[in-house]
N, C-alpha and C positions, 0 to 999 in steps of 0.2 A: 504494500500500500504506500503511495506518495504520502508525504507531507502534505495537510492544509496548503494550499495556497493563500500566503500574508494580504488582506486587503486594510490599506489605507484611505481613511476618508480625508476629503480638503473641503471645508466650508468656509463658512464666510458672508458676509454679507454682500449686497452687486456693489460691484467694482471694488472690494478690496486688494485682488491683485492674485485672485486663483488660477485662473488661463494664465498668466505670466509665470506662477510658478511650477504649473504642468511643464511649462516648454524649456523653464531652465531643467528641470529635473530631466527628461527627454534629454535635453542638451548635454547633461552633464553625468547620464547614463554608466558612463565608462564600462560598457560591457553587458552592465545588468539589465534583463530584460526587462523593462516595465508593459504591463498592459492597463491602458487610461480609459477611461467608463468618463462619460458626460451625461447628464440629462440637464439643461438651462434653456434658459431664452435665446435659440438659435444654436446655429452649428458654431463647436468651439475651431478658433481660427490659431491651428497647428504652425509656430512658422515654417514657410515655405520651405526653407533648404533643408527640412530634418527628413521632408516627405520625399519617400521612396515610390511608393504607387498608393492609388486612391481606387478604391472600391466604393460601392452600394454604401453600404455598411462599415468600411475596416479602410484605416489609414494605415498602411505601413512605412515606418520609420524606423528611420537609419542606425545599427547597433540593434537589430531584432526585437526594436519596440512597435507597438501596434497601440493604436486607437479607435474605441468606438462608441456608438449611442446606446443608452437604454431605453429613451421612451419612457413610456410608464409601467416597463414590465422589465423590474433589475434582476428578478430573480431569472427570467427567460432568458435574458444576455448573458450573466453569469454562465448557467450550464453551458452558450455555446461557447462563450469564451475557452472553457473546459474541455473545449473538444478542438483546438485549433492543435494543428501538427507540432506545433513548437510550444511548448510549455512556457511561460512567463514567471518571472521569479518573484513579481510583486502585481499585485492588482491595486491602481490608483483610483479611485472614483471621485469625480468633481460634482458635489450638488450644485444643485440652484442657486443662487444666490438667497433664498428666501427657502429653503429646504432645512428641515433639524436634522444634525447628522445622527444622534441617535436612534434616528426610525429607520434610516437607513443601514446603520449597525445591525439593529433588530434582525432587518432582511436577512443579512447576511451571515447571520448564527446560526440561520433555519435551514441551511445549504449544505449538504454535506460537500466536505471537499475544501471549502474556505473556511477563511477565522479572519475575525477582524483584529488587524495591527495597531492601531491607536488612530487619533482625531485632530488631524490639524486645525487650527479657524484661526483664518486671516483676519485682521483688523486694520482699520487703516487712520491710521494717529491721526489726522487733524481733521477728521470727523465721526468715529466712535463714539466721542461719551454724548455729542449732542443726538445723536442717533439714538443712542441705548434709551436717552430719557423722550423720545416722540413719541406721544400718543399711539400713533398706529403702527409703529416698526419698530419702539421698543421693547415690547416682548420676545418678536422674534431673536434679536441681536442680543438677548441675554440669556435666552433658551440655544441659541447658540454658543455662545461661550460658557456654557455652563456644561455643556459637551468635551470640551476644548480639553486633550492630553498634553498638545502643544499650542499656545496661542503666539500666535506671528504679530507683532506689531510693525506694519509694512507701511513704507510711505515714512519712513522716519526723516527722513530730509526734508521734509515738510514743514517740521514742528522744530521750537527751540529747545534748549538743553531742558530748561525747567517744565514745560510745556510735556514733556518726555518724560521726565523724574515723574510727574504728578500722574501719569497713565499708566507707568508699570503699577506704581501702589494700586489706583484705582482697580487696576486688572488680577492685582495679587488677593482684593477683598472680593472683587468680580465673579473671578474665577478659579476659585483657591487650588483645586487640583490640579489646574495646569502648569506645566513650565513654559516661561518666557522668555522669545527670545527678539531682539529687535533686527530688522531688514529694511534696504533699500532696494527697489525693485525687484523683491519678491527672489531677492537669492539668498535660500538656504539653502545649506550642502543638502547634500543628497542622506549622510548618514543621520543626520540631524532630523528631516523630515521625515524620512522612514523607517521602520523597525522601531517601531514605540513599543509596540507588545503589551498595548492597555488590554483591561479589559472593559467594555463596551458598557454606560451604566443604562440603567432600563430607561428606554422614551414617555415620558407622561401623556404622551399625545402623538400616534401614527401618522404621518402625513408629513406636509409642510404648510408652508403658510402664503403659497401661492393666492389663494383667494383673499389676498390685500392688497394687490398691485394690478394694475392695468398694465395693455399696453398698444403702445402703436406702431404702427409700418408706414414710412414714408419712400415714397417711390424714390429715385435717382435714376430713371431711363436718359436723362439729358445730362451730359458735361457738365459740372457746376463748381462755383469757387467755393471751396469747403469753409475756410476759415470765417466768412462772414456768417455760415449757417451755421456753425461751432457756436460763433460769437451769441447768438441768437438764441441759440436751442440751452445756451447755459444762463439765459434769464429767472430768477428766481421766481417770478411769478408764472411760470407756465410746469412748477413741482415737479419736473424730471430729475431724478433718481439716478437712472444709469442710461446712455444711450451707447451704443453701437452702431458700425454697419460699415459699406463700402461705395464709391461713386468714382467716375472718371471724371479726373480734375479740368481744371481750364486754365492755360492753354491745355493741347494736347498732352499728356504724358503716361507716365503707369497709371494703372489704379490704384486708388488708396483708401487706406482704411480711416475711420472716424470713431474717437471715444470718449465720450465725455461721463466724468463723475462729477454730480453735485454742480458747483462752479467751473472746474477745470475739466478741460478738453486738448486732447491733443490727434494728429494728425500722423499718420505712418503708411508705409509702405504696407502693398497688400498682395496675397496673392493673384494670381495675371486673371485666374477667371472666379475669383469672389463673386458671390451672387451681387447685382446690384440692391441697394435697398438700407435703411437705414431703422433700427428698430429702437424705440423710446418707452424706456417703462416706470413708471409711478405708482405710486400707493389709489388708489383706488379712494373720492372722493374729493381728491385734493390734485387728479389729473388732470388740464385741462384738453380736450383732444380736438375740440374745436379752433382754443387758440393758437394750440400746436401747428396743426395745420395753416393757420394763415400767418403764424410768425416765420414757420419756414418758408412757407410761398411770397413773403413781403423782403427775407433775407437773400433771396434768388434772382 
């Protein structure tokens, strides 16, 4: 009989910096096979040069790591995962932004064949604690870190020294059973983020907390200048959360990707055939999707 296959959970709140830290971990592989599980708001955007071939289903990457979707059926993905030719030495799974990873745990004790390795959750210093206390997304964001075997405080260049001192305490009363640790751009080593060997504590509540959030899909069939819709789209009054997505720039050149957390938004290179489209998602009550709509088409 094989060994369990180790799965690791990565959560987080949208946009603390999970997708970044799949692709250093990929990146920085050295050997070890990872295979990476996603279920979020759109397809996670693998970068380009790690991808070997692209399936249906299954990105293969470079150093005999592999990625793919769950949908809303982990335990079905799992077993096929179990069944690819090449064994993988670690199972990465990236929630939702707005997912508990201990329901996700749950899954995954009911599996023979795996075992859950510990729970990372991202944070992102310079806006966690105003998060944690919002009405509508602070429960999730402490039901999250209350999960947390490792909590990442990511984004640390963000924030100043003191600013910093005042969030590890805050996260040591938080989230007493985690260890912390701090990152800029979502690099931790690889030995750091995996091979925790927690064990998983019981979920109070299955599911996630996706029915808090809306969202929206803004076309990009037309070349557009990114930067003024960035500018735009990170207006406080129109309560977007997290954006995403891809368009072809003006003048001519590659496509590019588009990301915006909260206020800050930034601009990157993307792969050649990214779907076009940009996706915006908010708390639910506090989204506006009308004026969404006509700030981006007044930005254009």
């Amino acid at each position: 009989m094989s060994e369990p296959l180790p799965v690791t959970i990565i959560g987080g709140y949208l946009g603390a910096g999970k997708t970044t830290l799949v692709n250093h971990l990929l990146r920085t592989a050295q050997g070890r096979k990872l295979a990476v599980m996603v279920n979020e708001f759109g397809a996670l955007p693998i970068d380009e040069d790690l991808i070997e071939a692209q399936g249906d289903d299954l990105i293969s990457i470079a150093g005999g790591c592999v990625c793919c979707t769950f949908g809303s059926d982990l335990s079905a993905a799992l077993i096929e995962l179990g069944k690819l030719p090449v064994r993988p030495d670690q199972v990465v799974i990236e929630c939702s932004g707005v997912a508990i990873p201990s329901a996700i745990a749950a899954s995954v004790t009911l599996l023979e064949g795996f075992a859950p390795d510990g729970t990372v959750v991202l944070v992102d210093a310079e806006t966690i604690r105003t998060a944690a206390i919002d009405d509508y997304i602070g429960d999730t964001i402490l039901r999250q870190l209350a999960d947390a075997d490792l909590a990442v405080i990511n984004k640390a260049d963000l924030v100043d020294v003191p600013t910093l001192s005042a969030l590890e305490s805050w996260l040591s009363d938080t989230a007493p059973r985690a260890k912390t640790i701090v990152s800029e751009h979502s690099k931790v080593p690889l030995d750091i983020a995996l091979g925790l060997g927690a064990t998983p504590i019981q979920s109070q509540q299955m599911g996630h907390a996706d029915g808090l959030f809306d969202s929206i899909a803004l076309p990009c069939a037309d070349p557009l200048d990114g930067e003024p819709l960035a500018k735009a789209l990170t207006d406080p009054k129109l309560h977007i959360t997290r954006a995403k997505g891809f368009f072809d720039p003006i003048p001519d050149g590659p496509r590019k990707a588009l990301h915006i957390v909260g206020h800050r938004w930034d601009i990157t290179d993307s792969p050649p055939n990214a779907p076009l489209g940009i996706v915006c998602i908010g708390v639910k009550g506090q989204f506006e999707r009308d004026l969404i709509r006509k700030t981006a088409k007044e930005a254009l």
